[in-house]
N, C-alpha and C positions, 0 to 999 in steps of 0.2 A: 504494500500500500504506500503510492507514494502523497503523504500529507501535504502538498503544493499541490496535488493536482485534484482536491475532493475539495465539495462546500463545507460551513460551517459545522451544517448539521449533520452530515456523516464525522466530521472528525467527533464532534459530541458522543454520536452513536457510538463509534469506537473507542472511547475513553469510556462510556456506560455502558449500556445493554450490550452490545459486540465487544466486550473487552474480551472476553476468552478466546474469542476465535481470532486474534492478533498477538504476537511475541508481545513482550514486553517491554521490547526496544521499543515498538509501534506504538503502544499505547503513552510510553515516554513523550514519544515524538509528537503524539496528536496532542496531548495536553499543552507542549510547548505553543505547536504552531495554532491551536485554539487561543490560549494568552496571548498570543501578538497579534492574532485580528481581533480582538476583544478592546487593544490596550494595552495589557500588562497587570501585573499585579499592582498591590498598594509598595511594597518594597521595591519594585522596579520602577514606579511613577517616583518616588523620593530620590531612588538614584538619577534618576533623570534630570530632577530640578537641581541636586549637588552638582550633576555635572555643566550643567550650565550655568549655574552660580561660578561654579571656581574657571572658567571662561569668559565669563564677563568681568570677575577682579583681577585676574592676569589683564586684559583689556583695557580696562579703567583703569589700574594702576598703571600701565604705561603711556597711555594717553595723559593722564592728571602728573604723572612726573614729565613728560618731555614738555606738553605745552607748560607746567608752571616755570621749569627750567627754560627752557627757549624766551618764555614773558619775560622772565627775570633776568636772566645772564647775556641776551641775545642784544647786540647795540644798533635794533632799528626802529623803526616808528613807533609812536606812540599807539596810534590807531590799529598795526598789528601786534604790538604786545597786546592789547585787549583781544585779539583774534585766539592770541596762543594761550590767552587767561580761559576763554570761553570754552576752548578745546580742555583744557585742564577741569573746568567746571563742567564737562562733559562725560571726561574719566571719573569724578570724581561721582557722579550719580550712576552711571556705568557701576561701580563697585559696591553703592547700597542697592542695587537692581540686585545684583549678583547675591551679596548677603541674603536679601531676603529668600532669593531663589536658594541658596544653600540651607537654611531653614526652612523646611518644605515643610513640614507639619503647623510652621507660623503662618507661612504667606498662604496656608491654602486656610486658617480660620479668619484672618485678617483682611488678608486682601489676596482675595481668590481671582479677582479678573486678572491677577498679573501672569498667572501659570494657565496654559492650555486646556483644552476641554478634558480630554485624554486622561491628562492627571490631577482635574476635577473630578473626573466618572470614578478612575479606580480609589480614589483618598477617599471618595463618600459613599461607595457602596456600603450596606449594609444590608447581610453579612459580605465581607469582603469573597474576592474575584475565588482566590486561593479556597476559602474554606465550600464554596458553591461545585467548586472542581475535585474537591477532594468528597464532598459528600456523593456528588455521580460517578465518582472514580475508584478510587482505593477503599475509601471506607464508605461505599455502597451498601459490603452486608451488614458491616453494624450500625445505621441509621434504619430507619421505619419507613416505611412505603411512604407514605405521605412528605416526610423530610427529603427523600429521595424527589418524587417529583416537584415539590414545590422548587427543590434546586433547580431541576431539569428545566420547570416551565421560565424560573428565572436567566435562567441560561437561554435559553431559547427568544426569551424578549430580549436581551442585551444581544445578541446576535442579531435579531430585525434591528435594532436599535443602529448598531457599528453600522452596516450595512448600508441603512438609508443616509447616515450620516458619509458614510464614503463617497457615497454617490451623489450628495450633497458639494463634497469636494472637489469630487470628477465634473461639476458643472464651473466650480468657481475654478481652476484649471482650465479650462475651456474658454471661458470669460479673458483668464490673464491669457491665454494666447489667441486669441482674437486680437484683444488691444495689442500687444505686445507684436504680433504680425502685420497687422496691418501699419502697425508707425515701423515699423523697419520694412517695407514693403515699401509704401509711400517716400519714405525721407531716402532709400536709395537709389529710385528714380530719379526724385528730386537732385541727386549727387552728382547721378553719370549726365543727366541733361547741365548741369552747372558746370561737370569736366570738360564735356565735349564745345560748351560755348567759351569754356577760358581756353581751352585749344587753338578755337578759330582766332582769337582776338590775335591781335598786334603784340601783344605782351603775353601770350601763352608760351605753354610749355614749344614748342615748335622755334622760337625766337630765340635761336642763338645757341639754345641750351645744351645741344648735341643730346648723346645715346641714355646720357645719364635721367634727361630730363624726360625721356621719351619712356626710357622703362619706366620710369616714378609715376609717369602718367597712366601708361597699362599696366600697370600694376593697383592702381586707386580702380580705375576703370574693373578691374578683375571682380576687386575683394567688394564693390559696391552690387555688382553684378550677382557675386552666392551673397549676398546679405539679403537682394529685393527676392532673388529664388528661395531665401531660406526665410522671410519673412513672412514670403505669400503660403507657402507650403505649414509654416506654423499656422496660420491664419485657416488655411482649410481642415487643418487639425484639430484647430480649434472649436470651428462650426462641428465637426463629427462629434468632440468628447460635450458639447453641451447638449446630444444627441445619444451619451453614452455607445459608442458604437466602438465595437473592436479595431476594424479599421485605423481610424483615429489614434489609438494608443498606440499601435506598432508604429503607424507614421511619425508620429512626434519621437520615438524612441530613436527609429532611423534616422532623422532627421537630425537631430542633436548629435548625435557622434559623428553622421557623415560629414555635418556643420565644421565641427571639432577637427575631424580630417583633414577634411580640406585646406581648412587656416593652417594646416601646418605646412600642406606643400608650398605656401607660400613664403616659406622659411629661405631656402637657397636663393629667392626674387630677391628678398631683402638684404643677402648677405652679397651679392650681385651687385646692386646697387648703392650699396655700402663703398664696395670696391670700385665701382665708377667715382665717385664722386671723393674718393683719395681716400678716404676711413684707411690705415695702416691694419697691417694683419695683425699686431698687437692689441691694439685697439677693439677690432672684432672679434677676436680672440677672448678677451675680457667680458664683453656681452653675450658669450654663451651660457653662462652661469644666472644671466636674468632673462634669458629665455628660456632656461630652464626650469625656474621657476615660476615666469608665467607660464609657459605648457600645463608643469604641476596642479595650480593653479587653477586653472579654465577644466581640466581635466576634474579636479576635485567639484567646481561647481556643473558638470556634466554631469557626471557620475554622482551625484546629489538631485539632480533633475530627474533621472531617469530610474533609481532606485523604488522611489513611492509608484511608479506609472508597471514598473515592473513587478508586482509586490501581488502574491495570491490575492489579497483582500480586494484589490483594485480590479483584478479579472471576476473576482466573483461579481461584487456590484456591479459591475456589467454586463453580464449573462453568468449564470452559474455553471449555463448550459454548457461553458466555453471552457470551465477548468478542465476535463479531461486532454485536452490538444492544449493547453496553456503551453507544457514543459516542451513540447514539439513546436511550437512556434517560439519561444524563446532559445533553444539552441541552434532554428533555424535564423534569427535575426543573430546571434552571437559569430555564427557562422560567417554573412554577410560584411556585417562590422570589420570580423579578421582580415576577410581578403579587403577588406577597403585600407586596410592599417596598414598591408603587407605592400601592396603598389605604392603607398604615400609617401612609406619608408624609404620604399628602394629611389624615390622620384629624390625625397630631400638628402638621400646617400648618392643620387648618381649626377643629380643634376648640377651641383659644385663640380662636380670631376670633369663636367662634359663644360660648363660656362667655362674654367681655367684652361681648358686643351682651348680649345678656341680660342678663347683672348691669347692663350701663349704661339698656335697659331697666324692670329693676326700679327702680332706683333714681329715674330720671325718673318713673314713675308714680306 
């Protein structure tokens, strides 16, 4: 039994009434992945809030020491030490945010709008997630038919519950890429018709500027060109998931990484153009470490995008019907992704080798 690829209520069924006719790994398993579309427990909602508490005071504390250090020690304007006071006075609320989020049993009797819904639901259940799981589970036999289903039925409404709330999300998801495609759709049309009229002019890139100026220009021209394709393409993504449609979720998933991809074949253009316009190899050499880190970077807010859209809970609230072939259509897009990684790779390994032979090339004839 693979527990990614069953709705809520068969993992239920197989943590209760079908516990015997599954190992014991299995029913391990189904309890887990029941508590992650559920939430979590009350222990894992307080780790949760610890751990973003103590990421927002590392945060805040470096924000509140460099802008009060930079206001203070820094010998420029007046008008930006208030800047780098404000940034200080920024960290420094940054860090009671975080406190209180490390106090999770304060902030959720206090001030519960500050913590998510999530770990609102699991801190106020009563009886908590764990002892409703453990009464359909393990200690089944020695609870009373009655204790037993009252769990169950509770179990079973917090399930509709996650569910319609997912599907809740999968619209506001839908919403943010609609907006979110449409103004990157829009503003980079708007970009390549502004390149191509400073082209034409008297003072474009064409005047004077030789090969350097010429790549910089097809090169904007490029990366404006997949922004309005990957803008418009979020945007019909977006019409499907407030549509809840499968479709939709694979597209936005492919989307994003192939997005991701591509920005990087544009890695050799830049280091190309670097080298037109005199950048020394030392010098370039030195910026591989901060494109490294951007990569890292964009890759970590990808893989952060595409995590929740990938995630059992999000196939089921959209047809339940659809988890069986979930796990077959997710190694079939992993699949895709790979060979898009593998050509991108060898374009930004080969295509330095091939721009240097040519120029050294040129230069020898």
């Amino acid at each position: 039994m693979n527990v990614r690829c069953v709705t809520s209520e068969e993992l239920l069924s197989a943590l209760g009434k079908e516990r015997e006719q599954y190992p014991q790994e299995t029913a391990f398993a189904a309890r887990a992945e029941l508590t992650r579309r559920l939430g979590g427990t009350r222990a894992q909602a307080l780790k949760r809030l610890r751990v973003w508490g103590a990421f927002l005071i590392a945060v805040g504390l470096f924000l509140s020491a460099a802008g009060v250090a930079t206001a203070v020690l820094a010998p420029t304007a007046p008008g930006r030490r208030f800047g780098f006071g404000v940034v200080g006075a920024f960290g420094l609320c940054a860090v009671a945010v975080g406190v209180a989020f490390a106090k999770g049993k304060w902030t959720f009797h206090h001030v519960p709008w500050l913590i998510g819904s999530a770990e609102r639901k699991a801190l106020s259940a009563d009886p908590p997630l764990e002892d409703m799981l453990s009464n359909v589970g393990p200690d089944r036999r020695r609870r009373s038919d009655a204790e037993v289903a009252e769990a169950e039925n509770a179990l079973l409404e917090w399930t509709r519950q996650a569910r319609e709330h997912q599907r809740s999300r999968i619209k506001t998801w839908g919403a943010w890429a609609i907006g979110i495609g449409l103004y990157l759709g829009l503003t980079s049309i708007l970009s390549v018709g502004q390149l191509i009229w400073m082209a034409q002019s008297p003072d474009g890139y064409w005047a004077g500027g030789g090969v350097a100026s010429q790549l910089h220009f097809w090169m904007m021209v490029a990366m404006a060109g997949l922004n309005s394709c990957f803008g418009w393409g979020v945007f019909a993504a977006g019409m499907g998931l407030r549509r809840r449609s499968e479709w939709a979720r694979r597209m936005l998933i492919w989307l994003l990484w192939t997005y991701f991809i591509c920005a990087l074949a544009f890695t050799p253009v830049l280091l190309a153009w670097m080298a037109l316009i005199g950048m020394s190899v030392k010098d370039m050499l030195l910026l591989i470490p901060w494109l490294a880190a951007a990569v890292l970077f964009w890759w970590a807010i990808i893989s952060g995008l595409t995590k929740p859209l990938q995630r059992p809970a999000t196939v089921e609230a959209i047809d339940p019907a659809l988890m069986e072939r979930s796990e077959d259509v997710r190694r079939r897009l992993r699949r895709i992704i790979t060979v898009e990684a593998l050509v991108v790779g060898f374009i930004v390994v080969a295509a330095p080798v091939l721009l240097y032979g040519l120029w050294w090339r040129a230069s020898a004839g």
